[in-house]
C-alpha positions as a Markdown table, in Angstrom:
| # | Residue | x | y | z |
|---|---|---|---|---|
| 1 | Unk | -14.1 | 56.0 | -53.4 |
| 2 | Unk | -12.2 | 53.2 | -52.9 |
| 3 | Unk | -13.0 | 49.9 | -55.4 |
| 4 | Unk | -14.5 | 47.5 | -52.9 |
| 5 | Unk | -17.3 | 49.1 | -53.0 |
| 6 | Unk | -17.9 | 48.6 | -56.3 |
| 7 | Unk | -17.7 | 44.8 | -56.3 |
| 8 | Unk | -20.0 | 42.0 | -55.7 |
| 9 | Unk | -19.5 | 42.3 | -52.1 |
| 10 | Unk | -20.1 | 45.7 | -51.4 |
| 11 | Unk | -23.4 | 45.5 | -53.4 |
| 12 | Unk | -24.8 | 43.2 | -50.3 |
| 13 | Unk | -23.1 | 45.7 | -47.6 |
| 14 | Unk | -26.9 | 47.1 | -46.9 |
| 15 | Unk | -26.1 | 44.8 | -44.0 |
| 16 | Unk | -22.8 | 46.4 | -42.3 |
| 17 | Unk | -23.6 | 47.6 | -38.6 |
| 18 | Unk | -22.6 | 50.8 | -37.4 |
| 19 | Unk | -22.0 | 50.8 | -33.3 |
| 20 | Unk | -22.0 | 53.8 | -31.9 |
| 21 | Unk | -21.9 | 55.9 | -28.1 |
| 22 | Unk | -25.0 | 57.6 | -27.6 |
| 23 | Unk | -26.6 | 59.4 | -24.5 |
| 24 | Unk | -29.8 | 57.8 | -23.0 |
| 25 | Unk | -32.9 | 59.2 | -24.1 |
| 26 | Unk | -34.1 | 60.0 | -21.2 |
| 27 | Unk | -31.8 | 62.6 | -20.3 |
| 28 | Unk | -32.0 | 64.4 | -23.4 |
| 29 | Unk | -35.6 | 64.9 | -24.2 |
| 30 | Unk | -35.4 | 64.0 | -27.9 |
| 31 | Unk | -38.2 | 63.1 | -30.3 |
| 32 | Unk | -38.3 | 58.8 | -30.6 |
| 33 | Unk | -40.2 | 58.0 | -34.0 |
| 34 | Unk | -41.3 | 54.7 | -33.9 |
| 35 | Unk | -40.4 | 53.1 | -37.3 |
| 36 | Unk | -42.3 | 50.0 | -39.0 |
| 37 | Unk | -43.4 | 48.2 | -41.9 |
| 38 | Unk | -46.6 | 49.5 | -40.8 |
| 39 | Unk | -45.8 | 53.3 | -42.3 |
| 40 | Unk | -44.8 | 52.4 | -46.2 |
| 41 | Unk | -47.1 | 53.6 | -48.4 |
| 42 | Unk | -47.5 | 53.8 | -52.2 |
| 43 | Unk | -45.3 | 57.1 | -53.4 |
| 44 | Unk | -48.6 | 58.8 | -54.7 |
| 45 | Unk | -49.9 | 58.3 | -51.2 |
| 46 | Unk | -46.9 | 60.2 | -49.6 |
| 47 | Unk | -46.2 | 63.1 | -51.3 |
| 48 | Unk | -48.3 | 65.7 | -52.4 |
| 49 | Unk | -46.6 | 67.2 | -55.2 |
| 50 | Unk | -43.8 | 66.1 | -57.8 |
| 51 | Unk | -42.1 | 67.7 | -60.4 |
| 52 | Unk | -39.9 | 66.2 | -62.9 |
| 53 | Unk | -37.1 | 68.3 | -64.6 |
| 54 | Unk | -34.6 | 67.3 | -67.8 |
| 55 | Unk | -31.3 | 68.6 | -67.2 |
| 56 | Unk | -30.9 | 69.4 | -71.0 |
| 57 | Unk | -27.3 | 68.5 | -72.0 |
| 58 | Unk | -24.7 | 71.0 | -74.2 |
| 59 | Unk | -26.1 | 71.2 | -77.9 |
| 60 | Unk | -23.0 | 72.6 | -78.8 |
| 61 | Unk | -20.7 | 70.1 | -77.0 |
| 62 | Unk | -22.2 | 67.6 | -75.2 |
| 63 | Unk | -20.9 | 66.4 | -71.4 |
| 64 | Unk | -21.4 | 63.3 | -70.2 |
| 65 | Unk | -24.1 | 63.5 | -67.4 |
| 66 | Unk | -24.6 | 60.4 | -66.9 |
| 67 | Unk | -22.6 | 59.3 | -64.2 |
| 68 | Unk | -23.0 | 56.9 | -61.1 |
| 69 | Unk | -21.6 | 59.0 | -58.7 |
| 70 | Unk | -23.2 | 61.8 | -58.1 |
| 71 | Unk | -23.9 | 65.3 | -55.8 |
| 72 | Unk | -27.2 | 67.5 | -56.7 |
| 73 | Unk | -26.9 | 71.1 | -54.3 |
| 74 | Unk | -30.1 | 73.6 | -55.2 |
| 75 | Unk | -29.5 | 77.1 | -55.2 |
| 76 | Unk | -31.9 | 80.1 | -55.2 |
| 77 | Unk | -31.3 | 80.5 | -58.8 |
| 78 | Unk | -29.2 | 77.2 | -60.4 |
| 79 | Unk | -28.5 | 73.1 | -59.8 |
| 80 | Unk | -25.6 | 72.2 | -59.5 |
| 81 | Unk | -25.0 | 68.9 | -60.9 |
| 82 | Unk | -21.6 | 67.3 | -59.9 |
| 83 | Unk | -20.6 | 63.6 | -61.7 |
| 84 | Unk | -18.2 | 62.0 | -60.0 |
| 85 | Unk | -16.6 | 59.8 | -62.2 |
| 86 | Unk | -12.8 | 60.5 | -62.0 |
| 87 | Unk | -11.0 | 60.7 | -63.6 |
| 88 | Unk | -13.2 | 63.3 | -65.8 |
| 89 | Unk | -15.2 | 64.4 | -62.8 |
| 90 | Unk | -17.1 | 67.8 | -63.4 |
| 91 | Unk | -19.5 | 70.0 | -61.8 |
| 92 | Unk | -21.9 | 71.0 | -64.1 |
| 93 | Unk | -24.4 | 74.3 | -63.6 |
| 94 | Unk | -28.5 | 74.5 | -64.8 |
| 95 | Unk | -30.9 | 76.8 | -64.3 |
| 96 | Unk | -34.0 | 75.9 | -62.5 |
| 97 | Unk | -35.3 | 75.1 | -66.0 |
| 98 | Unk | -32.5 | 72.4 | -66.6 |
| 99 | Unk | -31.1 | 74.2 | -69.1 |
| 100 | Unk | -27.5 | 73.3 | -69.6 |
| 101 | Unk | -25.1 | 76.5 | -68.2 |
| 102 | Unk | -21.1 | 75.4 | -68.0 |
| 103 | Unk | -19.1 | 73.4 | -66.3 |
| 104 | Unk | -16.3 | 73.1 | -64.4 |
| 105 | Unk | -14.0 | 70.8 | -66.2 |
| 106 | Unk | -10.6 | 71.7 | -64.7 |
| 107 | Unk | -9.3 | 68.4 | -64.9 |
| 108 | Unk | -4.7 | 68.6 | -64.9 |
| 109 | Unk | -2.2 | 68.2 | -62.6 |
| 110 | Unk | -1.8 | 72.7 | -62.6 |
| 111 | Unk | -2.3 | 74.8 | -59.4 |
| 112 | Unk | -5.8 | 75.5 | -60.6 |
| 113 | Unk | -6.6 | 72.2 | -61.7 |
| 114 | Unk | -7.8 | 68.9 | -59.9 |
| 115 | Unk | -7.3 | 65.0 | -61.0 |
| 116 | Unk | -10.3 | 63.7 | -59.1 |
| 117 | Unk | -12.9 | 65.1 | -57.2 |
| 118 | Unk | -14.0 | 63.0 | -53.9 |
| 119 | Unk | -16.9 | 65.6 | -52.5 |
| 120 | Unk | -18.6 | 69.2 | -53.2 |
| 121 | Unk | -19.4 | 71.6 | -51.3 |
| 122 | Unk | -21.2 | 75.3 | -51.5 |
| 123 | Unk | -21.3 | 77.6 | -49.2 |
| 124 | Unk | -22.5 | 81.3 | -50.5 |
| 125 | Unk | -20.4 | 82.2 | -53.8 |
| 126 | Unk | -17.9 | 79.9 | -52.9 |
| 127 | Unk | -17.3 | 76.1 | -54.3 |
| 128 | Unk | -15.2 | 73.8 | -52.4 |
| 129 | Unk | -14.1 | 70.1 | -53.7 |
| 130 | Unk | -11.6 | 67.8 | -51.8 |
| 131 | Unk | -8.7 | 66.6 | -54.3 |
| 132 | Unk | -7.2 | 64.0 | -52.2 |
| 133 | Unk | -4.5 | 64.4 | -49.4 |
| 134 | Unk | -6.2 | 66.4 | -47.4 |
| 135 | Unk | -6.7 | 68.9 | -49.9 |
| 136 | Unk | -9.4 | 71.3 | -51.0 |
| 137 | Unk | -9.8 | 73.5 | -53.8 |
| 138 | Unk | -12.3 | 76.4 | -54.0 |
| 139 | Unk | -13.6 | 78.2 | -56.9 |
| 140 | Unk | -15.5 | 81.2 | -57.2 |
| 141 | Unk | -19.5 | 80.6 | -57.7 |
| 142 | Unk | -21.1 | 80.6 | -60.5 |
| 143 | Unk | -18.0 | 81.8 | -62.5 |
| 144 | Unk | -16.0 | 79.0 | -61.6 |
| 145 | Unk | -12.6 | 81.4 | -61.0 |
| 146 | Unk | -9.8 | 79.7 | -58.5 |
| 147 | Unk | -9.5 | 80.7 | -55.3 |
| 148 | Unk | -7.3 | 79.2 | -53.3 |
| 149 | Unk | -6.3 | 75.5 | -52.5 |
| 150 | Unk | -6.6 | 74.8 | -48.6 |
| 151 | Unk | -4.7 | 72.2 | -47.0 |
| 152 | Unk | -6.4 | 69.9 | -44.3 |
| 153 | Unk | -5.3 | 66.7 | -42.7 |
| 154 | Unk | -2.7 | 65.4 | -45.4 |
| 155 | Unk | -3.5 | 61.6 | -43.7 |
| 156 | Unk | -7.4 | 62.1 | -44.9 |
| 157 | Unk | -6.7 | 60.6 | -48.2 |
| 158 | Unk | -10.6 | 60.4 | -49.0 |
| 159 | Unk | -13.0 | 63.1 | -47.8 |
| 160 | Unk | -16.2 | 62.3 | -49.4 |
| 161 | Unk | -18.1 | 64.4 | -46.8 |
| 162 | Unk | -17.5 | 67.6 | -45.4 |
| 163 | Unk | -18.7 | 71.5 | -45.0 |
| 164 | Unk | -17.1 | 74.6 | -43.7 |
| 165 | Unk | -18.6 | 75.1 | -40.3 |
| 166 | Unk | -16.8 | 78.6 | -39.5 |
| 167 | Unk | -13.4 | 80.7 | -41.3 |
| 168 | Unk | -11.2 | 78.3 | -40.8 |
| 169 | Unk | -12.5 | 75.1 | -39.5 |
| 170 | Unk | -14.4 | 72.0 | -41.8 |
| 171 | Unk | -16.6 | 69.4 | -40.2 |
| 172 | Unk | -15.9 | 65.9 | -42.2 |
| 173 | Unk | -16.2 | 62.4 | -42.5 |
| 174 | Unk | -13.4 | 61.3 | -43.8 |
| 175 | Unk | -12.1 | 57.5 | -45.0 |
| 176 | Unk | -11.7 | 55.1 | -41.6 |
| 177 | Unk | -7.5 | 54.9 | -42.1 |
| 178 | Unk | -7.5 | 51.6 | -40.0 |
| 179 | Unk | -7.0 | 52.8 | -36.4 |
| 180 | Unk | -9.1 | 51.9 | -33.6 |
| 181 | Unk | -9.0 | 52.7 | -29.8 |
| 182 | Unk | -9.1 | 49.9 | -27.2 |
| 183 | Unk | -12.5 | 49.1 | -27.6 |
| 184 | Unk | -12.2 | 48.2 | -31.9 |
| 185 | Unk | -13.6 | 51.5 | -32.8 |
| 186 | Unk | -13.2 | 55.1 | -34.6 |
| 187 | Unk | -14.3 | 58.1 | -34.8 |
| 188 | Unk | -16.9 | 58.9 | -37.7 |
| 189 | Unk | -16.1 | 62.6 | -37.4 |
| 190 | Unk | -13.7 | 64.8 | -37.4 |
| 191 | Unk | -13.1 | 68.8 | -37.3 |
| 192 | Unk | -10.5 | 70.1 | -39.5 |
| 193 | Unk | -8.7 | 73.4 | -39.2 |
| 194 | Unk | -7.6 | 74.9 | -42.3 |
| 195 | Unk | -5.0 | 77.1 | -40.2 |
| 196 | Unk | -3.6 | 75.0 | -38.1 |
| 197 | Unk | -3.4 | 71.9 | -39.8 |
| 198 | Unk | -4.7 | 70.1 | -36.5 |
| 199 | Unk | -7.6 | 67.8 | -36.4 |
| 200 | Unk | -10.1 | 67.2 | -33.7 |
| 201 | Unk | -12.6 | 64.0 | -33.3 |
| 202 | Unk | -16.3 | 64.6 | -32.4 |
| 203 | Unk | -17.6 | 61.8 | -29.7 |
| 204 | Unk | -19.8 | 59.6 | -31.9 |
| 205 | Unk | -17.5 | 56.3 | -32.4 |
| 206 | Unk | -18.3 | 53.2 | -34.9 |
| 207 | Unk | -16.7 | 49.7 | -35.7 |
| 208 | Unk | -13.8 | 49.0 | -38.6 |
| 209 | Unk | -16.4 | 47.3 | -41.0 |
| 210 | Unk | -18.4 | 50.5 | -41.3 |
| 211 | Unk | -16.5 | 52.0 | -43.8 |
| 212 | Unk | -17.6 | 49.4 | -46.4 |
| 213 | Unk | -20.9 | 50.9 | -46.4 |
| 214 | Unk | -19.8 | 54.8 | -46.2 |
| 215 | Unk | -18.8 | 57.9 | -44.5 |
| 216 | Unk | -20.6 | 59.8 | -42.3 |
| 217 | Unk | -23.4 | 62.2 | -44.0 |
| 218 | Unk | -24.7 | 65.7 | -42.5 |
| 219 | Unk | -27.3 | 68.4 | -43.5 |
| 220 | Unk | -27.2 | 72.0 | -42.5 |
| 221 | Unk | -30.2 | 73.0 | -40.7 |
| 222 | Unk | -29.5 | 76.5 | -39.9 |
| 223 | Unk | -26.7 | 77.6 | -37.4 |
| 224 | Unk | -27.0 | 73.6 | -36.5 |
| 225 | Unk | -26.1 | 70.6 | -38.5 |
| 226 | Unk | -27.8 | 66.9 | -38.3 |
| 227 | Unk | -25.4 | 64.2 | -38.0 |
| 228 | Unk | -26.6 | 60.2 | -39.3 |
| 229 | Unk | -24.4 | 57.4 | -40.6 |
| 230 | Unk | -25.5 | 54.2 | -41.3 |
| 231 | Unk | -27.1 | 51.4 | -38.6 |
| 232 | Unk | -27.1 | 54.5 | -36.2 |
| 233 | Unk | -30.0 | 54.6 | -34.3 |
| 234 | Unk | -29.6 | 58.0 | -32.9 |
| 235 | Unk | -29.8 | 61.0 | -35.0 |
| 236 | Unk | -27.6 | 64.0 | -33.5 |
| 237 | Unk | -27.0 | 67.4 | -34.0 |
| 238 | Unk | -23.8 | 69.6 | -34.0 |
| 239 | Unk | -23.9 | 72.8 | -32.5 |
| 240 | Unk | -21.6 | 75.4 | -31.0 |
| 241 | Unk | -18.7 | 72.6 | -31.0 |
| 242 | Unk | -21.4 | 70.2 | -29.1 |
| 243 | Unk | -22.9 | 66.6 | -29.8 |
| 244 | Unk | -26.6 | 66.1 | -28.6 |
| 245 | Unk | -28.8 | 63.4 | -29.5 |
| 246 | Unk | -32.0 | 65.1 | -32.1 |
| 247 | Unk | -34.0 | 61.7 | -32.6 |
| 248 | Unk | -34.5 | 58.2 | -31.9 |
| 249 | Unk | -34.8 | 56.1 | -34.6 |
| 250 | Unk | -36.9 | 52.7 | -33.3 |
| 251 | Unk | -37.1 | 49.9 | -35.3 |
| 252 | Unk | -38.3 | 48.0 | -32.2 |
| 253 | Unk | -37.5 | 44.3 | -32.5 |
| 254 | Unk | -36.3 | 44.7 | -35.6 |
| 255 | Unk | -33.1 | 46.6 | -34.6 |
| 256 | Unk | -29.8 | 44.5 | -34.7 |
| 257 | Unk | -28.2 | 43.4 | -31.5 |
| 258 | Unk | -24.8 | 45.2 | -30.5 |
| 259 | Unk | -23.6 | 41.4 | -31.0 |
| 260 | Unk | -25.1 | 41.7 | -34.5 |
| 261 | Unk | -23.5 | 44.6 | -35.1 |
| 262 | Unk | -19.8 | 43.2 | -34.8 |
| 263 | Unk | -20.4 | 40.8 | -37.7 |
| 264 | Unk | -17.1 | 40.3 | -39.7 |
| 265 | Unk | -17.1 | 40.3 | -43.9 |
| 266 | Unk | -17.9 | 36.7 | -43.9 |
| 267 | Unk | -21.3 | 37.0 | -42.5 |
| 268 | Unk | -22.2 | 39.5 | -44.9 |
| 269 | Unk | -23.7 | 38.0 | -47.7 |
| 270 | Unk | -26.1 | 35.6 | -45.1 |
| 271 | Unk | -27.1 | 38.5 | -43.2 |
| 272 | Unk | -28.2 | 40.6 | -46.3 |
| 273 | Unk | -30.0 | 37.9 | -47.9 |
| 274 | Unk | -31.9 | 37.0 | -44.9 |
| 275 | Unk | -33.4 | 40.6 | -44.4 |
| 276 | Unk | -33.4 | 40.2 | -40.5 |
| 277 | Unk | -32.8 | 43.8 | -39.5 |
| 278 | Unk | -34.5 | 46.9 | -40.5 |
| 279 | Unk | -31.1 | 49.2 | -41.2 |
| 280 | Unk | -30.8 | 53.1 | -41.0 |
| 281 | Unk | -28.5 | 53.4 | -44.1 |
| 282 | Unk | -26.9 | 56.6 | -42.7 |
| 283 | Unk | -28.6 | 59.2 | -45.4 |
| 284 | Unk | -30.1 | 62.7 | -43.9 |
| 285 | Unk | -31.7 | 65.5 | -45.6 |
| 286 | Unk | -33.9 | 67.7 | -43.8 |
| 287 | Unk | -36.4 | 70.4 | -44.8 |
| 288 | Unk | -39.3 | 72.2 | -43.2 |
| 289 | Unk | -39.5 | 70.0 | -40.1 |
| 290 | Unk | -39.2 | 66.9 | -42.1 |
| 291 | Unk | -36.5 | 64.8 | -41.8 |
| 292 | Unk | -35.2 | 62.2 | -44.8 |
| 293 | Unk | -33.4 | 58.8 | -44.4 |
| 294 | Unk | -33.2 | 55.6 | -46.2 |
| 295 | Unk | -34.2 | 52.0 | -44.9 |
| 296 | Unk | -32.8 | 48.7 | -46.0 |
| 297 | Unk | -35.3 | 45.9 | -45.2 |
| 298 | Unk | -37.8 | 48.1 | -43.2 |
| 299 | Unk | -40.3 | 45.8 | -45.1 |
| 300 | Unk | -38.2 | 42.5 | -46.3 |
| 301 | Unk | -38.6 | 41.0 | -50.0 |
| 302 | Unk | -38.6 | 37.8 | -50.2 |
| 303 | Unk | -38.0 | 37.5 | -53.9 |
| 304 | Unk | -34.9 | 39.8 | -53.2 |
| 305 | Unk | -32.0 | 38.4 | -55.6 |
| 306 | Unk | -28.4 | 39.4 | -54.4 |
| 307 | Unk | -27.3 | 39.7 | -58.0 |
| 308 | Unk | -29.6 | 42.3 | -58.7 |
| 309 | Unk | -30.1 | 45.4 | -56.8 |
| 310 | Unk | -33.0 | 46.5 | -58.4 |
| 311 | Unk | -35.0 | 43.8 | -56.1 |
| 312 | Unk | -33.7 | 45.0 | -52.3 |
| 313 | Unk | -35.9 | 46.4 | -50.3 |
| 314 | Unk | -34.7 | 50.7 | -49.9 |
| 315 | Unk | -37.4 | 52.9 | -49.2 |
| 316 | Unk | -36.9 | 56.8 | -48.7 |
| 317 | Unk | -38.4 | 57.4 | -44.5 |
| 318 | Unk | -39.7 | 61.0 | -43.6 |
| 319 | Unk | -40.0 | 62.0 | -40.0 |
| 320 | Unk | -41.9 | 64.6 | -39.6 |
| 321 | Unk | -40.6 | 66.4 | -35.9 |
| 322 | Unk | -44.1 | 68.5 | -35.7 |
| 323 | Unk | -46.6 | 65.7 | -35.3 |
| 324 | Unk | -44.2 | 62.9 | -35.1 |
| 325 | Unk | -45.1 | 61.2 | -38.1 |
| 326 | Unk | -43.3 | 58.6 | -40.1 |
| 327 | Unk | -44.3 | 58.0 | -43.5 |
| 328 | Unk | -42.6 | 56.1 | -46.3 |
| 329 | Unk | -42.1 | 54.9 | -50.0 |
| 330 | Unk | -40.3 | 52.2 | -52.3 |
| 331 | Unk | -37.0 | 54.3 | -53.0 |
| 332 | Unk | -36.9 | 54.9 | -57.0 |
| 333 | Unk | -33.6 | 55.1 | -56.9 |
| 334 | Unk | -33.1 | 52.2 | -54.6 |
| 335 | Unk | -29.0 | 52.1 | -53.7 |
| 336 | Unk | -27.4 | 55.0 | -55.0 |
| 337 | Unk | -24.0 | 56.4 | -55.0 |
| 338 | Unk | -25.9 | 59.8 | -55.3 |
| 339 | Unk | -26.6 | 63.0 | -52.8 |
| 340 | Unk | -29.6 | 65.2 | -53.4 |
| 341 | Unk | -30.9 | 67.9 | -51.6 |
| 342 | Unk | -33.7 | 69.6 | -49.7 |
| 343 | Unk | -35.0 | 72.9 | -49.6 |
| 344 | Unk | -37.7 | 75.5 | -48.5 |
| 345 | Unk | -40.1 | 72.7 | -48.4 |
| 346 | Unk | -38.9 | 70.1 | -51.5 |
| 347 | Unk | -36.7 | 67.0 | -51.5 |
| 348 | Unk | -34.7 | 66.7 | -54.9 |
| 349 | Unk | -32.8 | 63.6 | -56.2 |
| 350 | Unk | -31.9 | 62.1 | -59.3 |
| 351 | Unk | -33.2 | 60.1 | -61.8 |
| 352 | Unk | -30.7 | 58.3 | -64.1 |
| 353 | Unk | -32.2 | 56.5 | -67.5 |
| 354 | Unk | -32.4 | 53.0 | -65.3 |
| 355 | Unk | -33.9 | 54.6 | -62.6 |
| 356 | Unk | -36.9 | 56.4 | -64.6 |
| 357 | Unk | -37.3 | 53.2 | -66.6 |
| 358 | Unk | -38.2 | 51.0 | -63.8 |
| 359 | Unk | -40.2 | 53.4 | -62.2 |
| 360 | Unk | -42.7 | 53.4 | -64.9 |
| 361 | Unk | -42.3 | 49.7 | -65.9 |
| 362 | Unk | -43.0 | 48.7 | -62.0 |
| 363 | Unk | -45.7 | 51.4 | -61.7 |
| 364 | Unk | -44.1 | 52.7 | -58.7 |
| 365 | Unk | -44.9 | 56.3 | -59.4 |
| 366 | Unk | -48.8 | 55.6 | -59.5 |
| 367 | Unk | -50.7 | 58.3 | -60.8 |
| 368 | Unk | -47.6 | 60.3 | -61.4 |
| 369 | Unk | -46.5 | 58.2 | -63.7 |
| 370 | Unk | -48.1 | 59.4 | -66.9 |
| 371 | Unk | -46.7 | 62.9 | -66.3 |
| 372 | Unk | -42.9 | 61.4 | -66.4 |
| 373 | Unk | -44.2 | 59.9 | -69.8 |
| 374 | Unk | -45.1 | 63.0 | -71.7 |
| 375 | Unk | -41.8 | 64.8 | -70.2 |
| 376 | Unk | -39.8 | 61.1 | -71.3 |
| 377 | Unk | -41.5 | 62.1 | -74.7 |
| 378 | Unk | -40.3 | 65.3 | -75.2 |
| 379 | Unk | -36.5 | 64.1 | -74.3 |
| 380 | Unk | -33.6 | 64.5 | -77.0 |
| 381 | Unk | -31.4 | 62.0 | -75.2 |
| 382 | Unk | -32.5 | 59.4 | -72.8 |
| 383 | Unk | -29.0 | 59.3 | -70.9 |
| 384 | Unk | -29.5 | 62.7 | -69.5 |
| 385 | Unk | -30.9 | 62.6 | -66.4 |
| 386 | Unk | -34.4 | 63.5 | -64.9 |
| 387 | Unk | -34.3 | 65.7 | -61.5 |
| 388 | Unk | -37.1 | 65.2 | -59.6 |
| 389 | Unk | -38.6 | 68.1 | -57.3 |
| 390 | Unk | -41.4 | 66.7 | -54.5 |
| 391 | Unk | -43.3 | 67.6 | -51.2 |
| 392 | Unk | -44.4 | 65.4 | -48.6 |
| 393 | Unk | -47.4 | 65.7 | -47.1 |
């Protein structure tokens, strides 16, 4: 990930605008959620269930799992815990217990090895991470034994996102490289073939200062995959090589203009502090009918203080495609560098040590909150992290 986004700057970058090409609604039947202040409710309200899980670090020889950066994928039978901080990025495995497993620490410059790891991805008993270059590297799941290393687009110096979509072929998100067409913008997506070495664009087209905020995200639904990326308000879906729209995503007069959305880096900082849009932050999990995004500013704060991001306004939005419902919360989490999951009815994330400690000094957690006590009581370290397991209503 590139450093920008680890200054001052790119902590205010809730604010960049994504523009992209989308079909009209009316020709394509999709599902419009209507999305509003109006639909936050306290967290105990939302969700019916929670669980909250230790991942219980090495005895023997401890990792570091405390890590910004982070991807959380839930098997049938482990979770698999990658942190992202490279140069000693690992991928660690727990069982649904959080009991500490192994990891995969092959960090070198050898044919088996890796010196950064940008993304993860699982798909059966295989692990894939991109290297850099272009580059992936799989290894055998759980066992962590190479594979193979694959080579992509060597220009994609940073894919952050991607999955394998068929034998040969990846969908991904790469880094915007800095071209545009005649119109300023790029393509978000991009289909890479493994084989061939040739790389293909999918329709969906966003302006240059997009990037600051991130790449492209999608979730596997199926033999489909749901496509968001930040200030869309469109969600899509990728099947059988072809872009539809899935969902509207109103934020009535709330939405930014398409002038609005052309803002250069200068206007950043006044933008963001002024709350004036409610922004689709480009997130998207999806489980049991129930979609998962996050918000900037759907309600604003106005004791929001730029220079700490504990105070902007991120809350978790659920659309729920069977009755049309939008519910949502005041994200625990708030901005994260982190990707959970979803699955057979549950939403996972992460909890780091700051994370869990707000949540229980601000109350957010309401009635849940004792039962993140007693397991905070029982911990051995406080810098491992907390998964937490929940159900929406």
């Amino acid at each position: 990930m590139k450093i920008s986004r680890t200054s001052f700057l790119i902590l205010l970058t809730f604010s960049i605008s994504f523009f992209n090409c989308k079909p009209a609604e009316e020709e394509s039947g999709f599902t419009n959620f209507s999305i509003t202040e109006q639909n936050i409710s306290k967290i105990d309200e939302v969700i019916s269930s929670i669980e909250f899980i230790p991942l219980r670090n090495n005895n023997e020889s401890p990792v570091n799992l405390n890590c910004s950066v982070w991807n959380l994928i839930v098997t049938e039978n482990y979770f698999v815990y990658s942190t992202i901080c490279n140069p000693e990025a690992k991928v660690h495995l727990f069982d649904l217990k959080g009991n500490y497993i192994k990891s995969l620490a092959k960090n070198g410059n050898g044919p088996e090895e890796y010196q950064v790891i940008q993304g993860v991805d699982l798909s059966q008993d295989t692990l894939s991470i991109t290297v850099g270059s272009g580059k992936i590297k799989q290894y055998h799941f759980p066992d962590f034994d190479y594979i193979r290393t694959i080579s992509l687009d060597k220009e994609a110096l940073f894919i952050p996102n991607f999955t394998k979509i068929s034998q040969d072929k990846w969908l991904t998100s790469p880094l915007y490289n800095g071209n545009v067409d005649e119109n300023g913008e790029f393509n978000i997506y991009k289909i890479m073939d493994g084989s061939t070495g040739q790389t293909s664009d999918i329709p969906i087209k966003a302006t240059p200062i997009t990037f600051e905020i991130g790449e492209g995200e999608f979730e596997k639904i199926g033999n489909l995959f749901l496509l968001n990326f930040a200030f869309s308000d469109t969600l899509y879906q990728y099947k059988n090589e072809q872009v539809t729209p899935f969902a509207s995503l109103d934020f009535g007069d709330r939405k930014p203009t398409e002038e609005d959305l052309k803002m250069d880096g200068a206007q950043l900082e006044a933008t963001v502090a002024n709350q004036p849009f409610a922004i689709n932050m480009g997130k998207i999990w999806q489980t049991d009918s129930i979609s998962r995004i996050k918000t900037f500013a759907l309600a604003k704060n106005p004791n929001m203080d730029l220079g700490n991001m504990r105070t902007f306004p991120i809350h978790e939005v659920f659309l729920n495609h069977r009755t049309n419902q939008v519910t949502a919360f005041q994200s625990l989490a708030g901005w994260s560098n982190g990707k959970g999951d979803a699955k057979d009815g549950y939403f996972y994330d992460i909890l780091r040590a700051d994370d869990w400690i707000h949540a229980l000094e601000s109350g957010m957690l309401g009635k849940y909150g004792e039962k993140l006590e007693k397991i905070i009581n029982d911990l051995k370290d406080f810098e491992d992290p907390i998964l937490i397991k929940y159900q929406v209503k």
